[in-house]
N, C-alpha and C positions, 0 to 999 in steps of 0.2 A: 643765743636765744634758746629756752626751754620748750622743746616741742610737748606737744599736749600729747595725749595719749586718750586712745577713744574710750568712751562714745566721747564726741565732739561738743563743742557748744554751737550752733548756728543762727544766725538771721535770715531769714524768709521775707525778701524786698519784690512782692510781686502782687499785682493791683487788680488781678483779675481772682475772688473770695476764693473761688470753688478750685481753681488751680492750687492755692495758695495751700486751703486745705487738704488736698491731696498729698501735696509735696510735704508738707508738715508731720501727716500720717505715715509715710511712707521713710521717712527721716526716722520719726521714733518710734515706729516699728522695727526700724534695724538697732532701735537700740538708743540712736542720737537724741540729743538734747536742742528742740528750738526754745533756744532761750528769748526771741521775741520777732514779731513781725511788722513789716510796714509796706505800704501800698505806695509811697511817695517819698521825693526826699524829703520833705518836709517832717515826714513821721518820722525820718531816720536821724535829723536834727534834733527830733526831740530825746532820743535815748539817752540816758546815763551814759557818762565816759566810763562809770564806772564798770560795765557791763563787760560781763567775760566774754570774750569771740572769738572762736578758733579759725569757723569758715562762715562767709556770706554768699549764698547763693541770690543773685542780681539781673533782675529784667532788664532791659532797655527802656522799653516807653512804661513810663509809669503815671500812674496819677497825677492828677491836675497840670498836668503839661511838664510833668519832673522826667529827669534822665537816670536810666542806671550809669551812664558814663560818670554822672557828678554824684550818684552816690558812692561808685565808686573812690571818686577822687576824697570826700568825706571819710569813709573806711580809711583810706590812706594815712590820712591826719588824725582821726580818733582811737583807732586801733591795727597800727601799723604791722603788727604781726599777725594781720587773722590775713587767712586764705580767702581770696576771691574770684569765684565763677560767674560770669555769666551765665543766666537761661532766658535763652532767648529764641523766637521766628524768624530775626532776623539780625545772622550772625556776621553780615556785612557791613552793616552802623557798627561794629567794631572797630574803634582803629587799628593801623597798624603795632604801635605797640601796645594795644588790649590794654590803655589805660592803668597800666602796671597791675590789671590782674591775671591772675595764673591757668585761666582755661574758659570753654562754654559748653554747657552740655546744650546743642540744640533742640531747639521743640520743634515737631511734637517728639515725643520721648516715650516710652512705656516704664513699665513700673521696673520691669528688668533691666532695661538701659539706665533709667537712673540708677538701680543698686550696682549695678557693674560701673560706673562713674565714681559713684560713692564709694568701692572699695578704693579704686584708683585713688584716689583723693585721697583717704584715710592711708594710704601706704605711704602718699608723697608727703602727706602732712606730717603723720605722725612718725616715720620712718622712713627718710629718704634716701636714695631713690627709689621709687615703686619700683618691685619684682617683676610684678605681673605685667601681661604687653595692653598695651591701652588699648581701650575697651572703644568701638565704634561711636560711642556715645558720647566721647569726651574728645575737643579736642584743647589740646594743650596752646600757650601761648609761645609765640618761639621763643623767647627770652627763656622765658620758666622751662622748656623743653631743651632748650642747651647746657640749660643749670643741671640736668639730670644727666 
């Protein structure tokens, strides 16, 4: 597999506008690329397969009664090599194997926890294993954290 190299491409799966838009801004102010957003799984069914994805950053409860767990497991099958985090309140509805994705930055979060997440990420993504020591903001899934 061809690892991407930043800035990233990502998806924004979080149903609450004004979070979303934060997290978006804060993404391409470091530079990243949201290449799309969705509030539900439903809006994540609708995307092109064709759509480039390096990372998807993934709620839990989402619109209309959808799960990040099952959007998760859709990422899995559509684009099987993009990195996936949850962000979530509540990082207990994770199962134990985090749904085969790779980490959660919990909320609430501040603008420096996410970029301190976001480097982490960008080191594991784009050159693994990160250098640097993970960052309180992130944690890792143990699966993807034995891989390292």
């Amino acid at each position: 597999m061809e690892r991407p190299s930043p800035p990233l491409d990502i998806l924004v799966v979080e149903d609450e506008a004004l979070l979303a838009m934060d997290i978006e801004a804060m993404l391409e102010d470091a530079g990243h690329r949201v290449v799309a957003e969705a509030a539900s799984l439903y809006d994540v069914e609708q995307l092109g397969r064709d759509l480039k994805l390096d990372l998807a950053l993934v709620d839990i409860q989402l619109a209309e009664g959808t799960s990040g767990l099952d959007v998760c497991r859709l990422i899995r099958e559509r684009w099987s090599d993009a990195f996936i985090v949850f962000v979530t309140a509540n990082p207990k509805k994770i199962p134990d194997d985090f749904c085969e994705a790779h980490g959660v930055i919990p909320k609430p979060f501040s603008r420096s926890g996410l970029m301190a997440a976001m480097n982490y990420i960008v080191e594991g993504v784009c050159d693994p294993p990160p250098t640097s020591p993970q960052p309180a903001s992130f944690i890792a899934a143990p699966a993807f954290a034995a891989s390292w």
